[in-house]
N, C-alpha and C positions, 0 to 999 in steps of 0.2 A: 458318587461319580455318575452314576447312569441315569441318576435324579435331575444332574445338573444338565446333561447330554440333554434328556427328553424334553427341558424346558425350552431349551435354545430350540430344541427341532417344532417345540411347538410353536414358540413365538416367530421363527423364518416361514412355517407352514400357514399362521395365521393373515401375515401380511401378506403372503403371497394369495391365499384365496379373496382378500380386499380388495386384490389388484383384477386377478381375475372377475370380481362381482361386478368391475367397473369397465370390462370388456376392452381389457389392455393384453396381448402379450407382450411380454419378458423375453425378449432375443440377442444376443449378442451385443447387449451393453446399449439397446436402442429401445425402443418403443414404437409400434405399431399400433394405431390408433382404430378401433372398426367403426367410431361412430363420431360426428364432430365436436371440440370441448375448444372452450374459451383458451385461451391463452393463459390464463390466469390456474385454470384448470390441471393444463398439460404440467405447469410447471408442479404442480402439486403431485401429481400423478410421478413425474419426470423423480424428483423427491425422494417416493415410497420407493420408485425402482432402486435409487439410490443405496439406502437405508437397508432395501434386502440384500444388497450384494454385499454390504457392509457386515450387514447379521450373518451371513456366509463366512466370511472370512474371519471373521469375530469369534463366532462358532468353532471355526477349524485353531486359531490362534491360542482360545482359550483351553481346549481339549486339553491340545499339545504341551502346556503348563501345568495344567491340573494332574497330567501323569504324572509328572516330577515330584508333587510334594501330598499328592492325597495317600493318606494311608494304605497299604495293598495294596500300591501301586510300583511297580518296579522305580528308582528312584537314578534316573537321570542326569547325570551333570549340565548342569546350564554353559553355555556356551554365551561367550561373548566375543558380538561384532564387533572386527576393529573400526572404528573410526573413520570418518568423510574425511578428503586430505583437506577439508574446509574446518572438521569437528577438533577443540582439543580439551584438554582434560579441564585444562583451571579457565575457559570462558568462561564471562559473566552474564547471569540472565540475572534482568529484571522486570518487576511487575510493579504495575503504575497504580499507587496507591494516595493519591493527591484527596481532598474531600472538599477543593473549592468548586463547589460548585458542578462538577462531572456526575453525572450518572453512572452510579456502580456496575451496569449491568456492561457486560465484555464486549460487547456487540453494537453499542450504543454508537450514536454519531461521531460525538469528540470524546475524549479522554484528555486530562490534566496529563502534569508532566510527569517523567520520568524520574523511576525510588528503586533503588537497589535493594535487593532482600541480600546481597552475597556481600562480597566486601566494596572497597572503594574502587581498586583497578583491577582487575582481573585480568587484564589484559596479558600477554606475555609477550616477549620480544620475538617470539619465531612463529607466531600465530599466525596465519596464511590469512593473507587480503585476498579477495576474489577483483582480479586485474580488471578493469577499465575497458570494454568493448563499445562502439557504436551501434544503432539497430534505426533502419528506417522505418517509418511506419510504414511500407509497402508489405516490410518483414517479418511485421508484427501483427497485420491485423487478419493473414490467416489464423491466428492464436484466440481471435475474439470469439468468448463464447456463441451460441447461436440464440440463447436465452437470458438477458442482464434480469433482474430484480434490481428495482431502486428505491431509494428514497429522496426528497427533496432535504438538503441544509437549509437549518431556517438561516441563510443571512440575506445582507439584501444586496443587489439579488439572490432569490432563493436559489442554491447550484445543487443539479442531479446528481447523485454518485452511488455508484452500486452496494448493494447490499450487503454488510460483512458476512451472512449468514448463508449469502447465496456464494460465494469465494470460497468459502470451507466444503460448502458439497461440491462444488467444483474437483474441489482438492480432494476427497475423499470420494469421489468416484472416477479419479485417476487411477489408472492402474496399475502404478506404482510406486505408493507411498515416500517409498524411502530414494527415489531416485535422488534426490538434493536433500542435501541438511536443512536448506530452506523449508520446503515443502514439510518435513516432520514437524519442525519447529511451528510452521502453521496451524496444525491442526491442533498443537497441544492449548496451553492455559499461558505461555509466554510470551509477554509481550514486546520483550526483543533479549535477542542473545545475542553479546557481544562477537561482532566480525561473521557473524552467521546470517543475521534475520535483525534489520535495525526497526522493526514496527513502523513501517512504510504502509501497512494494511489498513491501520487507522486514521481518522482526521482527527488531530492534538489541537487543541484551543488556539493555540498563538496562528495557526493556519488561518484560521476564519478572523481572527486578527487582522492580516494582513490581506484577505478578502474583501471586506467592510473598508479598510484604506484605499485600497488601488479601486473599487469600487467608489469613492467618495473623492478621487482626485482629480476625473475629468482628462488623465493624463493616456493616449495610448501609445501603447510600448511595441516597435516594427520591430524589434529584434530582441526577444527575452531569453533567461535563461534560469530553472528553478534546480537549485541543487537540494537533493534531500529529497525530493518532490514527494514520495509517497502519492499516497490519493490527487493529488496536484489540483487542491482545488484552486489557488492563488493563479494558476497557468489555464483554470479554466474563465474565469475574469478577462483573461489577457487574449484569450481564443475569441470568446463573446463579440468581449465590445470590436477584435479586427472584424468579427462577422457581419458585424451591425452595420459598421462604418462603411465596410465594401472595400477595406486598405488590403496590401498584401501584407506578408510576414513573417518572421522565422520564429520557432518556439522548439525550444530543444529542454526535455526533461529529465532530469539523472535523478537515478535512486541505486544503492548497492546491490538492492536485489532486483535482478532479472525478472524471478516470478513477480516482483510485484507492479514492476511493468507490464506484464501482460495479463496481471488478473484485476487491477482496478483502474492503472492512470490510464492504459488504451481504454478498457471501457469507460469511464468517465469522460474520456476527451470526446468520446463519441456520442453519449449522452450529450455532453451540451453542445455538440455541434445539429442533431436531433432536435433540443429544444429548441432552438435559434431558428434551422429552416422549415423544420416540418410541425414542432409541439409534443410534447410528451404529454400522454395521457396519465392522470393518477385515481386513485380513487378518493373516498373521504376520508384516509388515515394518512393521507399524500403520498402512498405508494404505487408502484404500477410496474409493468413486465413489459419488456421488448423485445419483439422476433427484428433481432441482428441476421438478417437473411441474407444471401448472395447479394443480392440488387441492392438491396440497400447499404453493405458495406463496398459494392462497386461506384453506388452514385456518392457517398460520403471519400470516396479518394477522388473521383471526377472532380466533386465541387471543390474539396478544397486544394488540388489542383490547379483548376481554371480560377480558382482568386487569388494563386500566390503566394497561399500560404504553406510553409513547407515546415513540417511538423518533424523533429527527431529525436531520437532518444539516445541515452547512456547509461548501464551499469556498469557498478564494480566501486573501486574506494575512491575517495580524495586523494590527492597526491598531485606528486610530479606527470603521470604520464596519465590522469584527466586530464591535467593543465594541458596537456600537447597535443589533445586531442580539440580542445575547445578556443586556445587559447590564439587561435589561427582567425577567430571571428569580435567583432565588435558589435560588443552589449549595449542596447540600449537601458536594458533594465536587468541584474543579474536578483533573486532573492535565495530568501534560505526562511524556514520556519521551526522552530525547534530543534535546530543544528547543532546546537553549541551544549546539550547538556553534557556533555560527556567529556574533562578533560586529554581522556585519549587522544580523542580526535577534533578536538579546537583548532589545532596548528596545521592540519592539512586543509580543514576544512576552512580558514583564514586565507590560506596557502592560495587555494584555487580565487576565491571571492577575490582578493586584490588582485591576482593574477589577471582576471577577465576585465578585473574592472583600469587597468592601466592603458588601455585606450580611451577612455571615457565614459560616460555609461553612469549608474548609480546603483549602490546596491542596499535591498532594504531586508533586513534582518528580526525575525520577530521571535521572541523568547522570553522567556520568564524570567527575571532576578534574579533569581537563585535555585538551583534545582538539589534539593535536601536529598542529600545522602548519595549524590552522585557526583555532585565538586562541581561542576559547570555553574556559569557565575553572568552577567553583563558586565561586570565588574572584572573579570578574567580576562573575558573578550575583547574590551574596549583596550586594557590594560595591554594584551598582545599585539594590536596594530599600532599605538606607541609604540612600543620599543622596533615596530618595523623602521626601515631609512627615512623617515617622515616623509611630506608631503600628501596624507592621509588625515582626513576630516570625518569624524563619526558626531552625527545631529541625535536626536530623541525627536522620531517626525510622530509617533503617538506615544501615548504614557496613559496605562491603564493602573490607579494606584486602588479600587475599591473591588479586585477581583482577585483575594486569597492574597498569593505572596506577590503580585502584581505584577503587571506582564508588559512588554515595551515594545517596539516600532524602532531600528536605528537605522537611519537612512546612511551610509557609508559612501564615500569619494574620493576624487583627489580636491587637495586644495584650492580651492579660487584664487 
């Protein structure tokens, strides 16, 4: 026990004299710099503070365990938290274990689609949906970190999007881990838990799918609408080319989870609005760091602003009462990317897509075939807006058949 104590004390005592060699103090969660350091620098440094406050509470977490079951140790009963009114016993998590083509590594760009390790629905009928809110970006983007890390997607165009790795110390030098089921769920090894945490943090293949399309159509979209959005790289396309063009525009993004609106699609939306007017620096592995400072998250709402474009956001589920909240506006282009693995939620998430799309508009849906061991299908999908009141048209505007279980493009309407 006191073996274990002295090591932790040694490895918090070590880091800390690193930090000191490098003529930083350690102050209420901040950093004080005495000499000047690159940007690149700071965030390294910013990091190790990280990491010791971390070893701290690590430290104290693990003690308080260690009593309970090491020998000669008074022997404690463990207690158990109840439960977030979000958390319930039989949610479903899953971990994406696809091997077409994805790099295994967790952190990596894209990831393939979504594999259940638990059963098929876990789902249960009283399971709490996290309700349907709007959020301006006037409301969001005090939430914007003050330091992004990025990296460039190779598609074409290449689109900047923050670092998975830099979103977890985010997360973990919050100070209060367990504030939202989300937020725990984050930091763990899961890549999405049913009605909790839908793995909004990653970019999934069929995204950049639909990146490469709307990129290669020539077509630009004054009123879009990206459900599922996560990373929203497909809505960062749609931001660009209004940037280029000098049009105005409305682009409204929804994801279930709140936090993951405010820890990658704002910062991403604000990365390519960076690249477009000012240029992002990277270095020769194409990454790089941004000071998100006062002035320049003042002049990025100025700008986009005075051109018109009016950028919003939505979390919480699918349903009836997103519909009521969106369904007041006419889409010129509504998408979805990965939407549909889950037969849970095919029927709401169909629900809202025709719904926005019944003023006109087009909606394009990109997904895999078949997603193994979780039931969702193109075949499911298409099969569901038949049996809707017809007057609904689903095309195949791309078809990918040489990548794994093959991946599709459906362009969805009403009838001509």
């Amino acid at each position: 026990m006191y073996f274990v104590t002295y090591m932790l004390q040694y490895l918090t005592r070590s880091a800390l004299s690193c930090v000191e060699s490098r003529h930083i103090h350690v102050h209420n969660s901040d950093l004080s710099l005495f000499q000047p350091f690159s940007l690149r620098q700071y965030n390294t440094h910013k990091r190790l503070h990280r990491f010791i406050k971390l070893s701290s509470n690590f430290h104290h977490n693990l003690i308080c365990k260690l009593k309970v079951w090491l020998p000669g140790e008074k022997k404690t009963p463990l207690t158990v938290t109840p439960p977030h009114h979000n958390q319930h016993p039989k949610q479903m998590s899953f971990k994406f274990n696809f091997s077409s083509g994805a790099a295994e590594d967790s952190d990596s760009d894209t990831d393939a689609g979504p594999h259940t390790t638990t059963t098929r629905n876990g789902v249960t009928p009283d399971s709490t949906l996290i309700p349907p809110a709007q959020h301006t970006l006037a409301s969001l983007l005090p939430l914007l970190p003050r330091n992004i890390s990025y990296s460039f997607i190779p598609t074409t165009p290449a689109l900047p999007r923050r670092e998975l790795y830099d979103v977890r110390m985010q997360l973990m030098a919050e100070d209060d881990l367990s504030a939202t089921p989300t937020q725990s769920v984050l930091i763990g090894s899961e890549d999405i838990r049913t009605r909790v945490y839908e793995g909004g943090l990653k970019s999934w293949e069929c995204s950049l799918d639909l990146v490469e399309h709307l990129s290669g159509s020539g077509v630009i979209a004054e009123q879009s609408l990206e459900l599922g959005c996560g990373t929203g790289l497909p809505s960062l396309i749609v931001l660009q080319e209004l940037l280029k063009a000098r049009r105005p525009g409305r682009l409204v993004l929804a994801d279930y989870n709140f936090d993951v609106l405010r820890l990658v699609t704002l910062p991403n939306l604000f990365l390519a609005w960076v690249e477009v007017v000012k240029g992002l620096p990277m270095d020769e592995a194409g990454k790089g760091d941004l000071d998100a400072c006062e002035e320049l998250r003042e002049e990025f709402l100025a700008d986009i602003t005075a051109r018109g474009i009016d950028v919003g956001f939505v979390s919480g589920a699918w349903g009836a009462e997103m519909l009521d909240i969106l369904n007041g506006e006419k889409w010129d282009l509504v998408m979805g990317s990965e939407t549909i693995y889950s037969p849970a939620t095919m029927g709401e998430f169909t629900d809202v897509l025709l719904g926005c799309l019944e003023g006109g508009g087009r909606g394009l849906v990109a997904a895999k075939r078949i997603y193994f061991g979780v039931g969702g299908s193109v075949e499911d999908f298409v099969a569901g807006i038949n049996r809707r009141n017809g007057g609904w048209e689903v095309k195949t505007a791309r078809d990918l058949l040489d990548v794994g279980v093959g991946r599709v493009i459906l362009e969805v309407g009403r009838t001509s």
